[in-house]
N, C-alpha and C positions, 0 to 999 in steps of 0.2 A: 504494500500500500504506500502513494505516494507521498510524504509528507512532511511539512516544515513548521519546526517548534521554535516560539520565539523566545530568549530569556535575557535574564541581566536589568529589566526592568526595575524602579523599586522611586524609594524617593528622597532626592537632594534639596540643597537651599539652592539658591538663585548664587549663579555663579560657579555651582559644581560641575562633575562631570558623571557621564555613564557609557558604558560599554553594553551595547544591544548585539547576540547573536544571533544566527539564522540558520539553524543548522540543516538540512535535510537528510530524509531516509528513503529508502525506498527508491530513488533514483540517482545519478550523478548528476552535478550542477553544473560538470562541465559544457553542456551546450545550451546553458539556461542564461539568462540576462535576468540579474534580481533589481528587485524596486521595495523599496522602502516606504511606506503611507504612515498616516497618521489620521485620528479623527477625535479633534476634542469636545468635552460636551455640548450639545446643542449646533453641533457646525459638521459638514460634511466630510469625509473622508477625503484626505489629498495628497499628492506624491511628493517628496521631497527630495528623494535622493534615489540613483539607481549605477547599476556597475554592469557593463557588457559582460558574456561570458568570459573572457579573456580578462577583464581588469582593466584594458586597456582605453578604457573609454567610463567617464564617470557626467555624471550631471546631477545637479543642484538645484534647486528653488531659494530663490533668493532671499527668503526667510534664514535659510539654514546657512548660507554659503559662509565658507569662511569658518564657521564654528562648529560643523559635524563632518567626517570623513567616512567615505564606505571603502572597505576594501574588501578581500576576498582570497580565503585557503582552500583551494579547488581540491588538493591533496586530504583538505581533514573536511571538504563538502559543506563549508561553511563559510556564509560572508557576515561583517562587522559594521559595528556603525558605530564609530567612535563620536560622542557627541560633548562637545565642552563650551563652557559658558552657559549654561542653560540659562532659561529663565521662565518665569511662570504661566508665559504664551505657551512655551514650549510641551507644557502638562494635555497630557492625549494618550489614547492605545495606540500602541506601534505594534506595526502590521509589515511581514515580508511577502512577497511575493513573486513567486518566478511565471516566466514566460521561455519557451524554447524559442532561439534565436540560430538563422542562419547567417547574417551579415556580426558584426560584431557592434553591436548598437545597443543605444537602451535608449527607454523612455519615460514619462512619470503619467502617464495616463491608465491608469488603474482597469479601463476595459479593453487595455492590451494583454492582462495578466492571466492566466489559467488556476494557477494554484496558487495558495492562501494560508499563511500558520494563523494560529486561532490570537495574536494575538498579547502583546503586555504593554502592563499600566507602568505609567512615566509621571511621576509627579514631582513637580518642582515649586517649592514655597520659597517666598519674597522674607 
């Protein structure tokens, strides 16, 4: 069964840091392109961040740039989301999500994605 668990969630003061992973089973990540969402209460779910299957290509939403990094250990089938400076915008469920990809692209449009971990809470206080 195909599937990705998200963890490392929890919650910091404003200005901390966290480390989100995204581990999958069930398949290699190797020709998947992951995306990163979030959805805080009351507002819609949005993509933030995403990593081609290769690494080699990364994108940002401008909320986040500059203070969260994705990267990605194809070898241990799991990609990262190093997030620093928070702050209490930033408080939402984070969500990974892969798409199989033949060029090496990504995108943050959420109904490009196929698969879905269920999800962890991020909370950050002022």
């Amino acid at each position: 069964q195909m599937q990705l668990v998200e963890s490392g969630g929890g919650s910091v003061q404003s200005g901390g840091s966290l480390r989100l992973s995204c581990a999958a089973s069930g398949f290699t990540l190797d020709y998947y392109a992951i995306g990163w969402f979030r959805q805080a209460p009351g507002k819609e779910r949005e993509g933030f961040s995403c990593i081609s299957k290769s690494g080699g290509g990364t994108n940002y939403a401008d909320s986040v740039k500059g203070r969260f990094t994705i990267s990605r250990d194809n070898a241990k089938n799991t990609v990262y989301l190093q997030m620093n400076s928070l702050q209490p915008e930033d408080t939402a469920v984070y969500y990974c999500a892969a798409v199989p990809r033949v060029i090496d692209l990504c995108g943050l449009s959420q109904g490009s994605y196929n698969y879905w971990g269920q999800g962890t809470q991020v909370t950050v206080s002022s």
